[in-house]
C-alpha positions in Angstrom: 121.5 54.4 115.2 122.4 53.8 118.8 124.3 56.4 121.0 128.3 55.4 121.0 131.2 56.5 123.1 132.6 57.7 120.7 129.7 59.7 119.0 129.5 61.2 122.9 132.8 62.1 123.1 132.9 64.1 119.4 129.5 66.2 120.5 131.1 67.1 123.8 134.3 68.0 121.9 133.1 70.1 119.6 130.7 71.9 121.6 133.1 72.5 124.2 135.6 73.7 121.3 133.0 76.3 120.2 132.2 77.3 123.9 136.1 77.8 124.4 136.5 79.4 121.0 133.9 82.0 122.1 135.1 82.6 125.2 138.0 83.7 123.8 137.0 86.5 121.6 134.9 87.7 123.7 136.8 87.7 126.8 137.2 91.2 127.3 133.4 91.8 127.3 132.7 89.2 130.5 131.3 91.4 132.8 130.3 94.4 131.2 126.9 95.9 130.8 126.7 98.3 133.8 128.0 101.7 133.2 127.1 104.4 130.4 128.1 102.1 127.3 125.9 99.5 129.0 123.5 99.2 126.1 125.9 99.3 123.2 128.1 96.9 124.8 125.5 93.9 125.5 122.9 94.5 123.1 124.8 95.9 120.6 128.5 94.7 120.9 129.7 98.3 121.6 129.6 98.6 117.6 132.3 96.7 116.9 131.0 93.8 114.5 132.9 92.6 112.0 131.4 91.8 108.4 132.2 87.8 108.7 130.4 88.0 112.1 127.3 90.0 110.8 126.8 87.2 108.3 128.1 84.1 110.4 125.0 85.5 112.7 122.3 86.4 110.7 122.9 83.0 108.4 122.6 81.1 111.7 120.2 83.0 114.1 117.8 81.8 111.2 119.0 78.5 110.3 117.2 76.2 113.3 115.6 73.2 113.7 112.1 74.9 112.6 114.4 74.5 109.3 116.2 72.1 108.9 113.5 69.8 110.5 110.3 71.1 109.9 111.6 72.2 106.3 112.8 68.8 105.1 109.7 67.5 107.2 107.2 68.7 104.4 109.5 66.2 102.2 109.2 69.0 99.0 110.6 71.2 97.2 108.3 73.7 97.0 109.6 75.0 100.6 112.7 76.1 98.5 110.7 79.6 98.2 111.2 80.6 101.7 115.1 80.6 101.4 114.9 82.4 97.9 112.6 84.7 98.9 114.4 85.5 101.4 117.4 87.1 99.3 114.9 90.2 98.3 115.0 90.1 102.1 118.3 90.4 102.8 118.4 93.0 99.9 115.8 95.0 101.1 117.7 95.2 104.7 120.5 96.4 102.9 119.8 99.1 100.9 116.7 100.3 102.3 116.6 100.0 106.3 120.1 99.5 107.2 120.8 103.0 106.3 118.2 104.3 108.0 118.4 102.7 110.9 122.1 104.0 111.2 120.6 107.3 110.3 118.5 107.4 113.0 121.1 105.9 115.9 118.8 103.1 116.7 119.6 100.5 118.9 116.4 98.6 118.6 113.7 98.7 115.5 111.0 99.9 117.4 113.4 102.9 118.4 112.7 104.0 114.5 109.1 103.9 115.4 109.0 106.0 118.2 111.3 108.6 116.3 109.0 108.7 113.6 105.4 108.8 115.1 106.9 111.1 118.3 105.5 108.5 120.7 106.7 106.0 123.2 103.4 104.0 123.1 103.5 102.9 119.6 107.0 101.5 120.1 106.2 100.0 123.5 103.1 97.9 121.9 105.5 97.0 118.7 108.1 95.5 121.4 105.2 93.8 123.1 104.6 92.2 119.7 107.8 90.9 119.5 108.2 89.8 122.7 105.0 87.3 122.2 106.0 85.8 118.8 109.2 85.0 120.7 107.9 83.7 123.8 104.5 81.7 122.4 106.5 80.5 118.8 109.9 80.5 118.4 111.3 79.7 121.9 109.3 76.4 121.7 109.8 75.8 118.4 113.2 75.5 118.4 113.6 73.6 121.3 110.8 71.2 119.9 112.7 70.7 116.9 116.2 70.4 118.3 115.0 67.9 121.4 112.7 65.8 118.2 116.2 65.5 116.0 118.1 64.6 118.9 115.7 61.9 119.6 114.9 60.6 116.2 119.1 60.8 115.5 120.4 58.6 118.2 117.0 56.4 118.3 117.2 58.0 122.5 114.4 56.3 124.6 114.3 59.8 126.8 111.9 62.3 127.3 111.8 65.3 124.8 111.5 67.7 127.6 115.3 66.6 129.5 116.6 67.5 126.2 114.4 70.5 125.9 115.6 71.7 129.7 119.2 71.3 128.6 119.2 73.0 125.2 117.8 76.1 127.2 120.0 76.1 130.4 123.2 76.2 127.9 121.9 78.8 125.3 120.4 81.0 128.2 123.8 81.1 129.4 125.7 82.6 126.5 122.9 85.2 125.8 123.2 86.4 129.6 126.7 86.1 130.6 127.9 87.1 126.7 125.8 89.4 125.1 125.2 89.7 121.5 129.3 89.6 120.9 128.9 86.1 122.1 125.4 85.2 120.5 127.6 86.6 116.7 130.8 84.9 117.6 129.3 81.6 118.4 126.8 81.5 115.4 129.7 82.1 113.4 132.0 79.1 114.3 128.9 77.3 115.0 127.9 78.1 111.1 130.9 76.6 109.5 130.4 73.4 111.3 126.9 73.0 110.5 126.9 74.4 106.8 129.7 72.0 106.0 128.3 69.0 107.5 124.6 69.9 106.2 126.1 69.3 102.7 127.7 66.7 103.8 124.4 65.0 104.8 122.6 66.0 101.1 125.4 64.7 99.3 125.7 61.2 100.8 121.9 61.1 100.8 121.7 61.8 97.0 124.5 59.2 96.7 122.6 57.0 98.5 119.8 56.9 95.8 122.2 56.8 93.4 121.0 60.4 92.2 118.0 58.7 91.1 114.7 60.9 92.0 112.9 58.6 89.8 109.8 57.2 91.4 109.0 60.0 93.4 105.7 62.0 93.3 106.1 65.3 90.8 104.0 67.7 93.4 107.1 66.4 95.7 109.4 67.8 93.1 107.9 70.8 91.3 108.6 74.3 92.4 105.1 75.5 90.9 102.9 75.0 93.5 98.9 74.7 93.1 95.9 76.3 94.5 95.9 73.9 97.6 99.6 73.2 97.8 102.0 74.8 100.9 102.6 77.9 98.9 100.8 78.6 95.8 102.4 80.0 93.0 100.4 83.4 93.2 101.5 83.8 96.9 105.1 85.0 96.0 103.9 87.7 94.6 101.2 89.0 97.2 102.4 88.2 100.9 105.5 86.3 100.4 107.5 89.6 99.4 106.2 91.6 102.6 106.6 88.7 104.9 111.0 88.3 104.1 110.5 92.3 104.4 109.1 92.0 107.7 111.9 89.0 109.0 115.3 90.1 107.2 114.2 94.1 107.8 112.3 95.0 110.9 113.0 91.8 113.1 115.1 92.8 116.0 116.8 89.1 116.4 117.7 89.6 112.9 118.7 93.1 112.2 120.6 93.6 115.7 123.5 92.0 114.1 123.7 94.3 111.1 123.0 97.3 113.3 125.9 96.2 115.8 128.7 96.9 112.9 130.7 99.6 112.9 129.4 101.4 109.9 126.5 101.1 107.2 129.5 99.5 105.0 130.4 97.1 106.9 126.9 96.2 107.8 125.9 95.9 104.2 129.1 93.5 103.5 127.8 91.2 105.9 124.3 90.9 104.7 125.4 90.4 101.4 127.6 87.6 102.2 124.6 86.2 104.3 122.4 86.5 101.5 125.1 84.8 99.0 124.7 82.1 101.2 121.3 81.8 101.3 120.5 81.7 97.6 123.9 79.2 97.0 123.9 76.6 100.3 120.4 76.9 102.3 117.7 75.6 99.8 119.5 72.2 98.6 120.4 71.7 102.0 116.2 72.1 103.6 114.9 70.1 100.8 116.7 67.6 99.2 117.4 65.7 102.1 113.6 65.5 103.1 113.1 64.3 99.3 115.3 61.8 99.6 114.0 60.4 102.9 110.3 60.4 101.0 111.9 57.9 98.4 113.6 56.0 101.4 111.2 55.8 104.1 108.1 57.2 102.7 105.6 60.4 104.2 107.3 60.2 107.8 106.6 64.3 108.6 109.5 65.9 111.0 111.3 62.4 112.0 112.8 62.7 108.4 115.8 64.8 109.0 116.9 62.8 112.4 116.0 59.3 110.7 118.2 60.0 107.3 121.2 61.4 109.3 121.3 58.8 111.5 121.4 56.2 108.4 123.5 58.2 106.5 126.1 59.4 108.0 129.0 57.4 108.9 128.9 56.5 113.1 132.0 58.8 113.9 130.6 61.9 112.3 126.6 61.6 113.8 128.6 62.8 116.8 129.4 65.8 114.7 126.5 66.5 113.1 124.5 66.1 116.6 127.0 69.0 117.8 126.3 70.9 114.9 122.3 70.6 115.1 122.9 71.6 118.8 124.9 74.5 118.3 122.2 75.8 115.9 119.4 75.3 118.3 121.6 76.8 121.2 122.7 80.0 118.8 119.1 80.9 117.3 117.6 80.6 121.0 120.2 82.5 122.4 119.8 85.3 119.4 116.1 85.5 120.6 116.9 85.9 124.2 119.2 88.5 123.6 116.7 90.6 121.1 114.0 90.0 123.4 116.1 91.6 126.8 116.7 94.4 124.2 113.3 95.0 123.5 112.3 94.5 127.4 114.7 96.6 128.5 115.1 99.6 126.4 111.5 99.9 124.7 109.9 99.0 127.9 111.3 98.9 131.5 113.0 102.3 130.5 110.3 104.4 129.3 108.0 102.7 132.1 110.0 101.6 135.1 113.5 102.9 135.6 115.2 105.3 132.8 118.8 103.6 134.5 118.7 99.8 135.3 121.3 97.4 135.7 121.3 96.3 132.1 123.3 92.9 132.4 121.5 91.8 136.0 118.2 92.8 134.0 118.3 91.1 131.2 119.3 87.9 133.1 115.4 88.2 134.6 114.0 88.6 131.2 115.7 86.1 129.7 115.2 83.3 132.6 111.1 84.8 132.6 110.9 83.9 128.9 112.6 80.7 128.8 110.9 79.3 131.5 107.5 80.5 129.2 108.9 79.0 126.4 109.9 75.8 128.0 106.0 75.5 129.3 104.8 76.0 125.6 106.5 73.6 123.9 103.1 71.4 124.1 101.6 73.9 121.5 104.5 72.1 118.7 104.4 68.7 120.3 102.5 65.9 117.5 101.1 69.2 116.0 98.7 68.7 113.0 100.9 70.4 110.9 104.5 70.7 109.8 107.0 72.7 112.5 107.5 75.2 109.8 104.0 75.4 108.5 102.8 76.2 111.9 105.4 78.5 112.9 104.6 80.3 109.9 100.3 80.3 110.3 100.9 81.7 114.2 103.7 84.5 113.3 101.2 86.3 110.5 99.3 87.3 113.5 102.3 89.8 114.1 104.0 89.9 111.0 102.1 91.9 108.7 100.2 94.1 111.8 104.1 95.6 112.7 105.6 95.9 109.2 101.8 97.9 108.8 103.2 100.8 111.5 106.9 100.5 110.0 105.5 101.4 106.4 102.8 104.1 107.4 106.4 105.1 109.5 108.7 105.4 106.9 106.5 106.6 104.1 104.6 109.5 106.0 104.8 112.1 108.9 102.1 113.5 110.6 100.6 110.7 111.4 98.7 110.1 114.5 100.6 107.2 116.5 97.4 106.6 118.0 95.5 106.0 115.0 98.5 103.0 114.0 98.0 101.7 117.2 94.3 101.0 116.6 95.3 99.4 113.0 97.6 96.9 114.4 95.5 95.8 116.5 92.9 95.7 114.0 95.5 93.4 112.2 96.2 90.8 115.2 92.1 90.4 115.5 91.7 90.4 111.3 93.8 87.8 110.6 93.5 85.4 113.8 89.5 85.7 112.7 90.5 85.1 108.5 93.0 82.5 109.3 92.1 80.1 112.9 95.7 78.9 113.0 94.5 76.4 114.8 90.9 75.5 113.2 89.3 75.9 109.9 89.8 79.4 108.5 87.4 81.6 108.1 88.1 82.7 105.0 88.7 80.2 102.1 92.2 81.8 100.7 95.5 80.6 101.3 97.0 82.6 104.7 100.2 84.2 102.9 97.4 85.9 100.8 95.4 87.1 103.6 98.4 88.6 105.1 98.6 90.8 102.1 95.3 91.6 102.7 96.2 92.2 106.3 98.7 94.6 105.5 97.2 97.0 103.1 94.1 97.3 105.1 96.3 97.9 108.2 98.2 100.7 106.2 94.6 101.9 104.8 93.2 102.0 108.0 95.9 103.5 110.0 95.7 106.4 107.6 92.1 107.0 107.1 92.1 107.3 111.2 94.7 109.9 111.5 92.6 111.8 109.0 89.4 111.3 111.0 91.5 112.3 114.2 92.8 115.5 112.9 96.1 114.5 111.5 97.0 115.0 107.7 99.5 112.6 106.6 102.1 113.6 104.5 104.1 112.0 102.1 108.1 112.0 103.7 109.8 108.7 102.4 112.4 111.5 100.1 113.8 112.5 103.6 113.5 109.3 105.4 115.8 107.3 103.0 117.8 110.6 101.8 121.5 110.7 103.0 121.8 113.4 105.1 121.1 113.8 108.6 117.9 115.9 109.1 116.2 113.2 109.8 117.7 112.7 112.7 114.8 114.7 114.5 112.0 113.1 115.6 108.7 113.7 113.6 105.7 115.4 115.1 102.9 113.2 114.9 
């Protein structure tokens, strides 16, 4: 499909529409971010979050191009397992860590960590964590994906990198000049748009088959997978479960929106709603589309989404959909930004540099540092050998299961010696970077969601047999951690 006036003039539209939109709910927050409510207000929209935001957010901040691309990349159905998997996620971050990160006053995850091991160096090193995985695989990841659909939509003859440079100029923008009110407000109109058109897009492809998946391979089909498929069957029960625990429930750039409500309720209405979505609309919508592209083009890896939408869809609604793709690039890279100047500056330049900085003209620096990183990066996800989502996925076990290690041993015990954890996740980085080679032949001949199983109950193991051998006896505490009442908001020797 070539580029149109008209398909011009509906992406600029819309875009500007949602800009405007934005603006205009958050207009009272321009320029705040300086006094004593500094924090609360940027980072945490001074509390004020409604439930449709929360979940307008969280659905989007996730739903990218490492998605909607790399997903209906792998041309299967067996990816279908991340997005229902997921739901225990969302479940889990409801019920079980929402509360008590209300309970505890916490503005950032890592906060939890330092309240419950007594020590600013475990947090600090959790942060650190973070603030890698976003910098080294998601920032380039998503503007990968997003420049590739572009490209492969509107058949551009343009470098990926233009595209690249712009998607990150205009989502640095609302993440610095916004704050997280702005990153929720324009996920949540930006949702709607793509949601609506992303079914939009499956249903015309089915109909373009005639709803006929005849003739197409059944491992392309089935939701059993084998030994030596993407996601064995056995892996949803070993470390498919702690991985959506570790995402939904301990990732700041997903649970900042449920902690920026202004109750647990409220918080919990929104995550429901987000996960109602993800079990009804997400899976048909990452799948089906890359099956029906296999029937129509053949094994053509993550130029499938781009390629069918562009056939598909009728000229005067590619604009829209182009928008739409854009806005969710733009909102989950501006979600990261924002959770990674969180992290910077509360976990780090606070308890290291200056207890009182200029949070707003601070997190401008972060965020221009790390997109300029993840701009340089992108190479890693350029022609990789592997799916967008099947890399992204390899890389982020070597942080995954080493923090939601220290947020177990965390929750579940007290007296623990911080120092001890800190050992274990390193232990965890070097273990499964060794067991895995994301970029090489593993070392060890299992499937990687297994070995972050392993990674994780040997972390946990570990951690605890060293506070032992340091002079700490752990003690089981998770009755007053996830109890109601407020005693726990003390921190714990450790």
């Amino acid at each position: 499909m070539e580029l149109s006036l008209t398909q011009v003039l509906v992406f600029l539209g819309l875009s500007a529409a949602i800009a405007l939109a934005t603006w205009w709910f958050c207009r009272d927050q321009i320029g705040r971010g300086t006094g004593e409510s500094a924090e609360s207000d940027y980072f945490l929209a001074g509390g004020g979050l409604k439930w449709y935001f929360v979940a307008g957010s969280i659905t989007l901040t996730n739903l990218s191009t490492d998605q909607l691309v790399g997903m209906n990349g792998a041309q299967m159905a067996l990816l279908a397992w991340w997005e229902l998997a997921a739901v225990v996620g969302l479940m889990m971050l409801a019920f079980v860590f929402i509360p008590v990160y209300y309970k505890y006053n916490c503005t950032t995850t890592t906060e939890l960590l330092e309240r419950r091991y007594n020590n600013k160096h475990i947090r600090a090193l959790i942060s650190i964590l973070f603030l890698l995985g976003n910098i080294f695989i998601f920032l380039p990841a998503i503007l990968y994906g997003g420049s590739l659909f572009m490209i492969n939509l509107f058949d551009l003859d343009i470098n990926l990198y233009i595209i690249a440079a712009l998607f990150a100029i205009v989502g640095s923008a609302y993440a610095i000049f916004g704050g997280l009110r702005a990153v929720a407000v324009s996920d949540t109109f930006s949702g709607v748009l793509l949601l609506g058109l992303a079914i939009l897009v499956t249903v015309i492809a089915l109909n373009a088959i005639g709803w006929d998946l005849s003739g197409i391979p059944r491992e392309r089909l089935t939701l059993i997978g084998g030994p030596d498929s993407d996601i064995p069957f056995t892996t949803l029960f070993t470390g498919m479960l702690f991985i959506q625990m570790f995402y939904w429930s301990t990732n700041q750039t997903i649970t900042q929106r449920a902690m920026a409500s202004p109750s647990v309720g409220e918080a919990q209405k929104g995550i429901l709603a987000a996960a109602a979505i993800r079990l009804l609309i997400i899976p048909p919508i990452i799948v089906l589309p890359g099956i029906v592209a296999f029937k129509l083009y053949g094994d053509i890896g993550d130029a499938t989404y781009g390629r069918l939408v562009g056939d598909v869809l009728p000229a005067f609604l590619s604009g829209a959909f182009a928008a739409a793709i854009a806005a969710a690039v733009l909102t989950t890279f501006n979600s990261i930004l924002n959770a990674s100047a969180a992290l910077w500056v509360m976990d780090i330049h606070e308890t290291y540099i200056n207890k009182r900085p200029n949070v707003r003209r601070l997190s401008l620096w972060v965020s221009v540092v790390m997109v300029l990183l993840g701009f340089a990066l992108i190479p890693i996800f350029n022609n990789p050998e592997n799916s967008i989502i099947d890399l992204v996925q390899r890389l982020y076990g070597l942080l995954s299961m080493p923090i939601l290690s220290a947020f177990i041993v965390g929750l579940l015990f007290r007296n623990v010696n911080a120092y001890a954890m800190i050992v274990a996740v390193l232990y965890g980085v070097l273990a499964y970077g060794w067991a895995t080679n994301p970029f090489g032949e593993p070392n060890i001949g299992l499937h990687y969601i297994h070995i972050m199983a392993i990674t994780l109950f040997s972390g946990v193991a570990l951690a605890l047999l060293l506070s032992l051998l340091f002079g700490s006896r752990p003690v089981w505490d998770a009755h007053n951690v996830f109890s109601r009442s407020s005693e726990a908001m003390t921190p714990i020797d450790g």
